[in-house]
N, C-alpha and C positions, 0 to 999 in steps of 0.2 A: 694294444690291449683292447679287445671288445668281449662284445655278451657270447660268443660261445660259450662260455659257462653256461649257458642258456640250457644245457643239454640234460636232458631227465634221466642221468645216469646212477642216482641210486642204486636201481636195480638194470640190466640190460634188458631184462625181459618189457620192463615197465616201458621204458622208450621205443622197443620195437614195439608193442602194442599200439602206444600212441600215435604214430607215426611213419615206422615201417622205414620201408628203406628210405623213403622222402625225406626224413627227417635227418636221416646220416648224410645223403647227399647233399642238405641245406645245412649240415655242419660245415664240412668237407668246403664250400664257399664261401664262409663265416669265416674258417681259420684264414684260406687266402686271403678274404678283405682284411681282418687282423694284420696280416703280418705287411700287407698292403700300408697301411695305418701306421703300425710302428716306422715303416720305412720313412714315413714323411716325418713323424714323430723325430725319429734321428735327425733328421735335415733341419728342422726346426729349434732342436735343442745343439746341433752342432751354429747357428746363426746365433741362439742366445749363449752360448761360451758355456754350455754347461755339461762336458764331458762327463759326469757320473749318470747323466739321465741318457747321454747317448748310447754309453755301453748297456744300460739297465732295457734301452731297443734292443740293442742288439742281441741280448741275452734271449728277448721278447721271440725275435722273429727265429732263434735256434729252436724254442719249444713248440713253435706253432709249424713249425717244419717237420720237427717230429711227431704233433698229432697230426699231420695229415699224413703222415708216413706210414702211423698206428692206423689210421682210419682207412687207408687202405687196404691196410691188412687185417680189416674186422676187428681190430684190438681197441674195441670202442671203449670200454672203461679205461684203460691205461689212458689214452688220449684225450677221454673227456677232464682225468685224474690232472694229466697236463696242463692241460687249458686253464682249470679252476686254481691250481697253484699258480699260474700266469697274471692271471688277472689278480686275486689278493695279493701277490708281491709287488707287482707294478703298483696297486694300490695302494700297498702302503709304503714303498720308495717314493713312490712320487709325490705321496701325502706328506713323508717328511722331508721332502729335499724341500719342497717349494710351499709348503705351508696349506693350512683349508685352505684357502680360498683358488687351489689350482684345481679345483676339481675334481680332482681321482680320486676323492673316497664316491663321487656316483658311479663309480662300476662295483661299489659292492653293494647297490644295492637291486645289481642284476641278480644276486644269490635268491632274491623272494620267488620272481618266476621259474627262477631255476627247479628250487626245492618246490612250487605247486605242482608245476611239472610231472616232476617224481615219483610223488606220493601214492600212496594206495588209499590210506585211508585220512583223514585231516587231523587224529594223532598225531599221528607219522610226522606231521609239520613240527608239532613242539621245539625237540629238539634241535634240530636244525634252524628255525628260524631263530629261537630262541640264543644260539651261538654265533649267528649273522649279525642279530643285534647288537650284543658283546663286541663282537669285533669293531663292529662300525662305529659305537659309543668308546672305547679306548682307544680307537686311531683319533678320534676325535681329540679325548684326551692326553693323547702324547702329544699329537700336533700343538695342542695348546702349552703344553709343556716346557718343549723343547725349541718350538719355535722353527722356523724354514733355517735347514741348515747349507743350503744351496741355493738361494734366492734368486731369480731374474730378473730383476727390478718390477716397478709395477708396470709397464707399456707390455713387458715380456709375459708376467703373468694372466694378464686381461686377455691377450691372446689363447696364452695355456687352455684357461678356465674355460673362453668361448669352445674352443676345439671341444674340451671334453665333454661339454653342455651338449655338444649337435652331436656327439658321436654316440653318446648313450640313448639320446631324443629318438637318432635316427633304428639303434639299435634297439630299445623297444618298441618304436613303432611298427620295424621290421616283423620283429620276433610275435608281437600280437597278431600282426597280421596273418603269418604262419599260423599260428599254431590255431584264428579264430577258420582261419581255411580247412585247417583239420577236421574241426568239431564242424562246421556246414557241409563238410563231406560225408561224416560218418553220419548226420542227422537225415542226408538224403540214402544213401547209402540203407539205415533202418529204414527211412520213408518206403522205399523198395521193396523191402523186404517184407513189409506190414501189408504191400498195397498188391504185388505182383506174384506170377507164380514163376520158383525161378527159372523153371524149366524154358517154357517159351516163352516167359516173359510179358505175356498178357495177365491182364487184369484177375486178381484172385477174385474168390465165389464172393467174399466179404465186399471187396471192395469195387465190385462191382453192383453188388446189391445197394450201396448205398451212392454209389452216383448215378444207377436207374434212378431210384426214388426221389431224386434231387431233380433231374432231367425230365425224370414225366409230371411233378410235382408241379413243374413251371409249365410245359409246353401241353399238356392235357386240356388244361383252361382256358390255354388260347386259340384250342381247335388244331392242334398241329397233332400230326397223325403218326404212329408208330407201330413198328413191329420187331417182332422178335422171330430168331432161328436160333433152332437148336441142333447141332451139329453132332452125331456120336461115329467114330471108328467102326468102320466092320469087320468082323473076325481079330479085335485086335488084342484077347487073351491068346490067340493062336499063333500071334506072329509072338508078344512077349514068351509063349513058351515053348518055340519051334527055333528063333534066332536071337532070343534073349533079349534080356530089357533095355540092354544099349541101344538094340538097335530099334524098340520100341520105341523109348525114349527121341530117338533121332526122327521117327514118325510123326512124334507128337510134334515135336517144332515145325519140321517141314511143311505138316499140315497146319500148323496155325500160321505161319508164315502164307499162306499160298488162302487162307481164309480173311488175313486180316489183309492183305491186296486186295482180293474181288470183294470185301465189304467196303470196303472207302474209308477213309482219314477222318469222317464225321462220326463214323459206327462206335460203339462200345463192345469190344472181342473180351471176353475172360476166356479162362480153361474153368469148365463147368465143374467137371468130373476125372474120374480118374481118364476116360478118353472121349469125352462130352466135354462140345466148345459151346459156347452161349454168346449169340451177337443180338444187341440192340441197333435198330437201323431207324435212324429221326427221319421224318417225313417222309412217310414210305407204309403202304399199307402189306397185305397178306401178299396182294399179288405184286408188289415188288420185290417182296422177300421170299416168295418162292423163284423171282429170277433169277435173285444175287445165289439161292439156294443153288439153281442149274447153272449159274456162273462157274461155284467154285468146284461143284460137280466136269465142268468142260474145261478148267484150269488139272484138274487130278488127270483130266484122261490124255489131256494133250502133251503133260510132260507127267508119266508117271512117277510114282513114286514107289521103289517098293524094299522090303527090311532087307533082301539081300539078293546077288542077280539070280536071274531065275524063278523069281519069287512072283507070285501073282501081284499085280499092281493093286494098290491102296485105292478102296473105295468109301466112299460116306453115305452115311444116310440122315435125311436132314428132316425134322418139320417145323413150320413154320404157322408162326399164329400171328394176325394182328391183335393191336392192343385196346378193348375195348374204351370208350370215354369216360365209364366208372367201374370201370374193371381193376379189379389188386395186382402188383406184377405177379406175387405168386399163382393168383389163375391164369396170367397167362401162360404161365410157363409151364403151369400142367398142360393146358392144349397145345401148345406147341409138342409137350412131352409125350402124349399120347401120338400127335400125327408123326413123329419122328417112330414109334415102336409099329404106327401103320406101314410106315415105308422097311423097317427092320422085316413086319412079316409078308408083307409084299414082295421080297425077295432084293434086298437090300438096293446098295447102288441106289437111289431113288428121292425123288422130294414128296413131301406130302404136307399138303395146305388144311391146316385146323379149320373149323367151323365156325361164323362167327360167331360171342358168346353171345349168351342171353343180354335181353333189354332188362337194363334195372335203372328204375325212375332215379334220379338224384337226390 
């Protein structure tokens, strides 16, 4: 008997949300350790002479054979159904053969994480915990009642109660840890989503705007020198509506991909625009960044790129500005913005180096 119960099968939908197939497949291991578990459980209660707790195993590792059976066959509620009658019978067989103090009422009170699990909304708890309680308050009280009607002396029991102390310890510890892994997934997972663009995967207009401002904030005052390029597609409403936006789309990556290489692992690359890339380049003035500019210009021409064969190859056109020492990013990003629409009418394919900006006293 273990916390498989553990399974947020209220609803099925609610569980795949939560966790997705990860989480059936970390059932699916749970039932084996289970009936792993009973096995020894048998072995244990055949050395204490106590044939009704043996059979009550054996009954054990018949149901957890069938929820992996079920789990196999996606019959996740039947199996999760299993499991939970598994655990409150063993629990309260085992509570009354051998009395409290063997331990088995702590596997009902796997039912708490069970039903959080579940839940949609923290209503939704009332019920359910409020009948976990009940149950775990009258197993209470019957055991006092009635008394261990199966007893294995106390050497035998101290054993019991240990086993079931570490089995439950380890099976919450387990289960939290699951499930705190979920929630650090999906927290990075939103982080991503908040911070990146998903297309190619570089830095959105937001969040790049605010780790320039953080980066020049610090490195402006200390004299360290920066520049910006800004990068736009040529003709690339022509290719979305010539070979479609799939294979727009497959442009977009490739060329960031093939931008964020000749900028370097130090740069800050977003997708600017709809086909406007935006790279911050640290320590690096105008004329660094109109080189990295004819870098990734002579990375397009050496391996083209193009939406479909036959297609004329992908060009850019780039401008680039360095960034004044009390200059705002958004002026620089107009100049760079402007020298990029110089090289647009210059006859594209091309880089073109902003001016410096004006002197303003500090």
């Amino acid at each position: 008997m273990t916390a498989s119960t553990l399974s947020p099968a209220a609803r099925p939908g609610a569980s795949q949300r939560l966790a997705g197939g990860a989480f059936w497949s970390f059932l699916r291991r749970t039932v084996v350790a289970a009936a792993a578990v009973d096995v020894a459980f048998f072995v244990l209660f055949w050395l204490l002479d106590s044939p009704v707790l043996q059979w009550m195993n054996v009954v054990s590792i018949g149901l957890y054979g069938a929820a992996y059976a079920l789990l196999g066959r996606r019959r996740n509620r039947l199996a999760v159904g299993l499991v939970r009658l598994e655990v409150l019978g063993h629990a309260t067989v085992g509570t009354l053969a051998l009395g409290w103090s063997s331990g088995f009422h702590y596997y009902l009170l796997l039912f708490v994480p069970a039903i959080s699990a579940s839940i949609a909304r923290p209503r939704d708890a009332v019920v359910p915990m409020g009948l976990t309680f009940l149950a775990y308050i009258g197993l209470e009280r019957m055991a006092a009642i009635s008394g261990a009607w199966a007893p294995v002396g106390d050497a035998g029991l101290v054993v019991v109660h240990s086993v079931n102390a570490a089995i439950v310890f380890g099976l919450l510890a387990g289960l939290t840890l699951f499930y705190v892994s979920k929630v650090r997934e999906a927290e990075r997972r939103l982080e991503f989503l908040a911070t990146r663009d998903p297309l190619t995967r570089l830095s959105n207009r937001r969040h790049f705007g605010a780790e320039a401002q953080h980066v020049l904030a610090r490195g402006l005052p200390e004299g360290r020198r920066f520049a910006l390029l800004l990068a736009d597609i040529d003709l690339f409403k022509r290719i979305n509506d010539t070979w479609g936006h799939a294979a727009g789309d497959q442009i977009l990556a490739d060329v960031a991909a093939r931008l964020t290489e000749v900028a370097g692992g130090a740069a800050l690359v977003a997708r600017w625009g709809g086909e406007e890339f935006l790279v911050l380049l640290p320590d690096a003035d105008e004329d660094e960044g109109g080189r990295v500019g004819e870098r990734l210009r002579a990375a397009l021409a050496a391996r083209p790129l193009r939406p479909a064969p036959g297609a004329d190859p992908v060009t850019v056109s780039v401008g680039v500005a360095g960034i004044g020492a009390h200059e705002t990013l958004s002026a620089a990003i107009d100049r760079a913005d402007r020298a990029m629409y110089r090289s647009k009418s210059g006859g594209r394919d091309a880089v073109s180096v902003a001016s410096a900006p004006m002197a303003v006293s500090p």
